[in-house]
Each structure stands twice: as C-alpha cells, then as structure tokens.
C-alpha positions as a printed NumPy array, in Angstrom:
array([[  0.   ,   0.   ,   0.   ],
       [  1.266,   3.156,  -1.055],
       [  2.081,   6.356,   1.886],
       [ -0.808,   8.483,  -0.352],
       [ -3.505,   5.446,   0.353],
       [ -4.944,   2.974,  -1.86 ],
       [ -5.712,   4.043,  -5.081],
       [ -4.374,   7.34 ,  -4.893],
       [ -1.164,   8.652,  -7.437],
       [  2.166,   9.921,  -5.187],
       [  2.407,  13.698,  -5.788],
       [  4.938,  14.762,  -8.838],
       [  8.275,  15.215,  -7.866],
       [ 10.072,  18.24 ,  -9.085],
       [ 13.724,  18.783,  -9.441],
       [ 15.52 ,  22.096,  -9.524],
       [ 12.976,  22.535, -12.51 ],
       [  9.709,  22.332, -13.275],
       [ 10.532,  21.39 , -17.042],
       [  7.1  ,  20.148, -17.898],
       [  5.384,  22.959, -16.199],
       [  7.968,  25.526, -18.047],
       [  7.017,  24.077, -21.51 ],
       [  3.527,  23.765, -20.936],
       [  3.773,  27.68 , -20.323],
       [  5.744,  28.51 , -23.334],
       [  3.728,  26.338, -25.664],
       [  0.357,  27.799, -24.36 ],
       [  1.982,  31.464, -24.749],
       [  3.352,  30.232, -28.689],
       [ -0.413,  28.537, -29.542],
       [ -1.914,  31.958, -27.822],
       [ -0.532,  34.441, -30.876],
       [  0.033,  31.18 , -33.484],
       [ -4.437,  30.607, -33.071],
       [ -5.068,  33.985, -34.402],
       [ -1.767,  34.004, -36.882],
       [ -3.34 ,  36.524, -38.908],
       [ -3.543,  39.263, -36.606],
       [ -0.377,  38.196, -34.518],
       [  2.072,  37.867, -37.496],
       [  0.45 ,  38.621, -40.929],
       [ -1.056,  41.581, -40.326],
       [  1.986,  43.544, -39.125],
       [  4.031,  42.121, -42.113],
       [  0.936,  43.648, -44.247],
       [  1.949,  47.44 , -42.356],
       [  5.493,  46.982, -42.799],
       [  5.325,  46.405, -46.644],
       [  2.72 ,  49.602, -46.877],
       [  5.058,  51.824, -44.838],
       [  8.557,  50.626, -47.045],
       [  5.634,  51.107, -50.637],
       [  4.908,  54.857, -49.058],
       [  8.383,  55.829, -48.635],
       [  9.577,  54.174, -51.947],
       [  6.93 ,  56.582, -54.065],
       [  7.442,  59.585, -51.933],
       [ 11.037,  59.136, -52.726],
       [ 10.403,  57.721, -56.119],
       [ 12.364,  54.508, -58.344],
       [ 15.545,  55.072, -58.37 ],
       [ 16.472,  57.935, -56.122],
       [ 19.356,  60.047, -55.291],
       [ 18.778,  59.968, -51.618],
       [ 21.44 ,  58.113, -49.786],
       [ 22.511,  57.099, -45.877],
       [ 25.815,  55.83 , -44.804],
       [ 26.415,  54.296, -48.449],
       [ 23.082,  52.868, -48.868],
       [ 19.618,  53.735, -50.657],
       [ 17.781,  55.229, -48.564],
       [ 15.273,  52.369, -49.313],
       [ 18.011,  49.893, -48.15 ],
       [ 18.369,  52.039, -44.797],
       [ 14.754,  52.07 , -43.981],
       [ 14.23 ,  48.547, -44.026],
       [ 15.849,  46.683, -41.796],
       [ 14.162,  49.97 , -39.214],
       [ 10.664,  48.87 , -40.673],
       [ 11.312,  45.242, -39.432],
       [ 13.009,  45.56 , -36.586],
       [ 10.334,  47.947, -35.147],
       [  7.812,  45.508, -36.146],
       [  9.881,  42.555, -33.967],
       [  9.66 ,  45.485, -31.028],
       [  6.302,  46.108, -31.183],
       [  5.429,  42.49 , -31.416],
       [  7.079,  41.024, -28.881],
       [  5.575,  44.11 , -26.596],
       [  2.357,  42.954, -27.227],
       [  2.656,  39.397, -26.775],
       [  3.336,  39.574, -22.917],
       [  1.678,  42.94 , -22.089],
       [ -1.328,  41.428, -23.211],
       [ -1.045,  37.712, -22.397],
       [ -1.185,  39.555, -18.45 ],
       [ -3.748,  42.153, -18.807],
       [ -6.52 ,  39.827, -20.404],
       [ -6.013,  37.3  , -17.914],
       [ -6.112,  39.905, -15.354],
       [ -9.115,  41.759, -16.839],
       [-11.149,  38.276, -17.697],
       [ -9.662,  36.739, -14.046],
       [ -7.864,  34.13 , -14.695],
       [ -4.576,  34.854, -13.805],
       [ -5.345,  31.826, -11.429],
       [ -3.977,  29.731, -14.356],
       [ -0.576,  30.345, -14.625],
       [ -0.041,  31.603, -10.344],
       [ -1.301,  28.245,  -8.981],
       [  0.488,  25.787, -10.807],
       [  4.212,  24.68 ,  -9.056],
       [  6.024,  26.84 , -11.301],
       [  8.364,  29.485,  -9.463],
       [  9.428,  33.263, -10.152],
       [ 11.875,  32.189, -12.938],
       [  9.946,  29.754, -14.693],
       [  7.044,  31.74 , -14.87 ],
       [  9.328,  35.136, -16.598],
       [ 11.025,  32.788, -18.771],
       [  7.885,  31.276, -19.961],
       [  6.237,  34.516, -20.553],
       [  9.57 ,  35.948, -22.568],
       [ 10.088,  32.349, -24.663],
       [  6.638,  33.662, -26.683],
       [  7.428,  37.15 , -27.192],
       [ 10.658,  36.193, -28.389],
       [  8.943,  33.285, -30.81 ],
       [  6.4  ,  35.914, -31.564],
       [  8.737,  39.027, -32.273],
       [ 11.249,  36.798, -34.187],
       [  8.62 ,  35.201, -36.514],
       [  7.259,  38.167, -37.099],
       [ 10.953,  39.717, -38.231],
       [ 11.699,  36.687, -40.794],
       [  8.205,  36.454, -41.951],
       [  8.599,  40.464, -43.004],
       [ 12.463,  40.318, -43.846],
       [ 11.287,  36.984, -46.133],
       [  8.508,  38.79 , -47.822],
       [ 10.233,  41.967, -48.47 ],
       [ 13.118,  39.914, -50.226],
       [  9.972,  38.096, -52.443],
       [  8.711,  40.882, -53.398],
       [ 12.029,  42.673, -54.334],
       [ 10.534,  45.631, -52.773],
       [ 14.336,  47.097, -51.762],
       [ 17.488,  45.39 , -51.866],
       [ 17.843,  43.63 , -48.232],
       [ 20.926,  41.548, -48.288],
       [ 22.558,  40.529, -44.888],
       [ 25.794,  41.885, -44.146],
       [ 26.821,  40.245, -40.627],
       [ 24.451,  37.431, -39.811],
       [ 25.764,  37.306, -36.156],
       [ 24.698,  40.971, -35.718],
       [ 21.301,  40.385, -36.898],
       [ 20.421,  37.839, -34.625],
       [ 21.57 ,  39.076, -31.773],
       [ 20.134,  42.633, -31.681],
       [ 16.969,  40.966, -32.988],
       [ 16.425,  38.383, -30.071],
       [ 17.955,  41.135, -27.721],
       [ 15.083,  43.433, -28.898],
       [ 12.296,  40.886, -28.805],
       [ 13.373,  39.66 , -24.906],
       [ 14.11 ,  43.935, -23.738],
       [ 10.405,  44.536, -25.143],
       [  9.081,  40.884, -24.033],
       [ 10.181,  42.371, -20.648],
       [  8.805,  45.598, -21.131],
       [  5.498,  44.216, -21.452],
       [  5.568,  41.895, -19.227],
       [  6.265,  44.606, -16.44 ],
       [  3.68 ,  46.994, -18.153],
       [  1.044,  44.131, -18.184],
       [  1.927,  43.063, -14.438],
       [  1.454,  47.093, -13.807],
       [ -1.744,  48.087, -15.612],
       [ -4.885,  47.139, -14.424],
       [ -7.132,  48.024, -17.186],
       [ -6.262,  48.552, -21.345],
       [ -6.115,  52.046, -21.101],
       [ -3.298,  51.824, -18.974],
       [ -1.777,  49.61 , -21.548],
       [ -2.322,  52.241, -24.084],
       [ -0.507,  55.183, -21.817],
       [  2.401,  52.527, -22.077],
       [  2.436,  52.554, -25.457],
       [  1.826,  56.356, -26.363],
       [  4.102,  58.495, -23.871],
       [  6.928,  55.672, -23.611],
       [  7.653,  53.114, -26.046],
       [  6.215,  55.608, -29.207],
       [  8.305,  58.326, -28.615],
       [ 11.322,  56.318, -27.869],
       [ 10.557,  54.698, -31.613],
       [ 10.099,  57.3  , -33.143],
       [ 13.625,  59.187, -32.229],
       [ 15.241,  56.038, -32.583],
       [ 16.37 ,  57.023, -36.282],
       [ 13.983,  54.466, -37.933],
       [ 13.112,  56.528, -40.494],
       [ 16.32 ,  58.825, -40.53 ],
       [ 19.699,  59.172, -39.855],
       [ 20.27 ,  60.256, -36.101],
       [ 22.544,  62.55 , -37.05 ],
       [ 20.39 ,  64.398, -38.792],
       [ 19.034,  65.551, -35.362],
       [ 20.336,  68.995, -33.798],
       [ 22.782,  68.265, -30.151],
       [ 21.777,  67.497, -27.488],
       [ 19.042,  65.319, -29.018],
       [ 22.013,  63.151, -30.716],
       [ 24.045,  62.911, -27.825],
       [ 20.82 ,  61.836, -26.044],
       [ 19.657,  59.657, -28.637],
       [ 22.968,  57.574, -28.427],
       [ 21.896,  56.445, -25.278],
       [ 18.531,  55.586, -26.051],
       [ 18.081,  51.275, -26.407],
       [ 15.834,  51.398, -29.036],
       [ 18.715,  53.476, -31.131],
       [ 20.853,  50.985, -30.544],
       [ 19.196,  47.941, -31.052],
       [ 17.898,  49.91 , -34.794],
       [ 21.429,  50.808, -35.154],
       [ 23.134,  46.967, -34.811],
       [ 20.194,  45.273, -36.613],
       [ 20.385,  47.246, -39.45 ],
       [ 23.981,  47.449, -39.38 ],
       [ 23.415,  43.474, -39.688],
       [ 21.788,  44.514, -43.13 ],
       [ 24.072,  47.223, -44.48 ],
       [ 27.217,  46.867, -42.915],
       [ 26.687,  50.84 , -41.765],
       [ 26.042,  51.86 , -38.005],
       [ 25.76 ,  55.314, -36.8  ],
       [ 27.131,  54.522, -33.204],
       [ 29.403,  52.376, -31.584],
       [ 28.59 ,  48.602, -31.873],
       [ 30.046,  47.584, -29.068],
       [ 28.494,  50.086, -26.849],
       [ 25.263,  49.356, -27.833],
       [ 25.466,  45.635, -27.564],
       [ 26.596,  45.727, -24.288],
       [ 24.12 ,  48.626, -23.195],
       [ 21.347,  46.785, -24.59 ],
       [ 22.025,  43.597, -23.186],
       [ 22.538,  45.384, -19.955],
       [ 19.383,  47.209, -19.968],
       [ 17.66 ,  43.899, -20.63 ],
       [ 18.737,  41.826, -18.326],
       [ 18.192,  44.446, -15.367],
       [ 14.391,  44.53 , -16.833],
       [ 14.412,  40.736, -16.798],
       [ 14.99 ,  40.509, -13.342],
       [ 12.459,  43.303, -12.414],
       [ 10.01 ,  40.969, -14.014],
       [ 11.225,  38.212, -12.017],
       [ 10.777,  40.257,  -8.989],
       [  7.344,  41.528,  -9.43 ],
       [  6.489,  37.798, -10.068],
       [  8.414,  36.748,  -6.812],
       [  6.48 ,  39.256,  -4.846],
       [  2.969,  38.936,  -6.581],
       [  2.748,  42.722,  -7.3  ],
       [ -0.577,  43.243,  -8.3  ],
       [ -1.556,  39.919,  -9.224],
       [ -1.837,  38.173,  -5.613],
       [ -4.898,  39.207,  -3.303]])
C-alpha cells in the first residue's frame, strides 16, 4: 500500500525545474498568438510592406537619396522590421497579463508549481517566438517581393540585436502588463513611452540628422541601438558604436528581466 492510500497517485516530484510545467507555459503562450496568426504575425508584415511602398513613391524609383552608403530604401528597411519585432514582442506579454487579469484568470498560470523564474522565462520564450517570426516572416517577404534590396551583411549581428530586442520589449510588457490594471493603462504605455522612444530612434532617418543634445541623447537611447546593430546586420553601416550598444542593450535587458522576475516573486498586483 502506497504512503498516499490505496488508489491514490504519489504527488509529482520536481527537481531544480519544473521542465514540464515551463514548456507547458511557453507552448500555451506560442499557440496563444500562433491561433489567431493573422492578426499576430500577418497583419503587421501587411503594415510593414505599406510603410517601405509609401516611402519608396514619396522618394520615387531610383532615387538620389542616400545614408551611410546605402539607398535610402536599403536604410529604412531593416528599421521597418526591426520595429515591427519590437512592437510584437511588446504585445505578446503585455497582453497575455492584462486579459487574464481583466477576464480573471490569472489563477492559471499563479497556482500551478512553477516558481518566479519559470514563470518570466515562460512569458519571454513567446514574445521572443512571436517578435522573431514576425521579423523573418517580413524580412522573407520583403526579399519576395524585391521591394528594396535587403541583403545581410553580418548574420551574427542580426540575430543578436533581434532576439535582444524581442526579450528587452518581451520584458517591457511583461512589467507593463503586471502594472496596468485596465487597457487604457496599456495604451498610456504605449503612447508616452515606447512611441516616442521609436520614433527618435532614427527608424526613419539618420540620427545625425538631429540637432545636439538630441544626438548625444539619442545615443543612449536602447531602441537606437538595437535599430542601429540590426540594421547594421543589413548594411554593414552603423551610426554609433557597436560595441556600446550591444553591451548597453544587453545590460538594460537583463536588469528589466529581473524586475520581471521580482514583481512575479512578490505577486505585485496579481496576488490578493
């Protein structure tokens, strides 16, 4: 006769990790965005290639207009996709925690034995996924469709600004989701941080184009410098230091990875 009584299964035994719980977590977060693969990872390719067709006729075929060496066509792209991997991975977490805490189940992912670390690395595994997918499904139909001439200059750079980008914003959102209690807070996320920070991130234009202090300031600004390695992955340009903003970035992300980890630890907001 077993110690639990007849009939009755001994409890699971965990190790260090919960490996079964930590894949059922990033699976569920992957099938979450892949169920509604339209919206999650079509539709922003669909705004990517209408924002690089806008630019190439307000420029027009063939023009003069150059960055760094490049067409200005070539310099806008790889900006085009990466912000579409940052805004992507954003929204996988930030909203993965605000529905369940606006519909009330957060109950599903806090009472299962997974701990503080398991549960941020689950929740960052499908923005990455999602922000990544969303990158090569963009970069793959930009090269079909011979939109601009995209070739990859330094493979290594490319990935790794690319799934440093998708875990920094997969962080940002999961803090911003942990945060916010209803969408609207969601949406003040969006429009007085992470737009503005796009937006004079030289996407669409060279940073130094902008009058001092803004360059100096812009140089420390992650989203510069994760647009600035990516793309140098594309053109073999950057604008700042490489090695700088690797490091920064990486910094920056980690420190945000363990906030996450924190507010998990502690239950901000999401434990009675």
């Amino acid at each position: 006769m077993d110690a639990a009584g007849p009939g009755l299964l001994q409890p699971r035994q965990y190790g260090a990790v919960n490996w079964l719980g930590l894949w059922t977590l990033c699976l569920r977060e992957t099938r979450r965005f892949w169920k509604v693969g339209m919206q999650t990872l079509f539709a922003p390719v669909v705004s990517s290639l209408l924002m690089l067709f806008v630019f190439k006729l307000a420029f027009g075929q063939g023009s003069a207009a150059s960055v760094g060496g490049v067409s200005f066509e070539t310099f806008l792209a790889p900006g085009v996709v990466m912000m579409a991997i940052l805004n992507n991975a954003f929204a996988n977490t930030s909203s993965s925690l605000i529905i369940a805490k606006v519909q009330g189940n957060s109950v599903d992912f806090l009472m299962p034995p997974l701990s503080p670390m398991e549960l941020t690395v689950g929740f960052l595994s499908g923005a990455v996924t999602r922000g990544l997918l969303v990158g090569i499904v963009t970069y793959a139909a930009v090269w079909i469709m011979q939109i601009t001439p995209f070739q990859i200059a330094n493979l290594f750079a490319v990935i790794y600004f690319s799934v440093i980008a998708s875990l920094f914003m997969g962080a940002v959102g999961l803090i911003g989701g942990i945060w916010a209690d209803k969408f609207d807070h969601m949406a003040a996320v969006q429009n007085f941080i992470i737009m503005p920070l796009t937006m004079l991130s030289g996407t669409f234009y060279p940073i130094g184009r902008l009058p001092e202090p803004f360059v100096t300031i812009s140089h420390f600004n992650p989203f510069f410098q994760m647009i600035d390695g990516f793309r140098y992955g594309f053109t073999g340009h950057a604008e700042g230091d490489l090695w700088f903003g690797g490091l920064m970035s990486l910094a920056i992300t980690l420190a945000l990875c363990v906030v996450c980890w924190r507010l998990l630890k502690t239950g901000y907001k999401l434990k009675a």
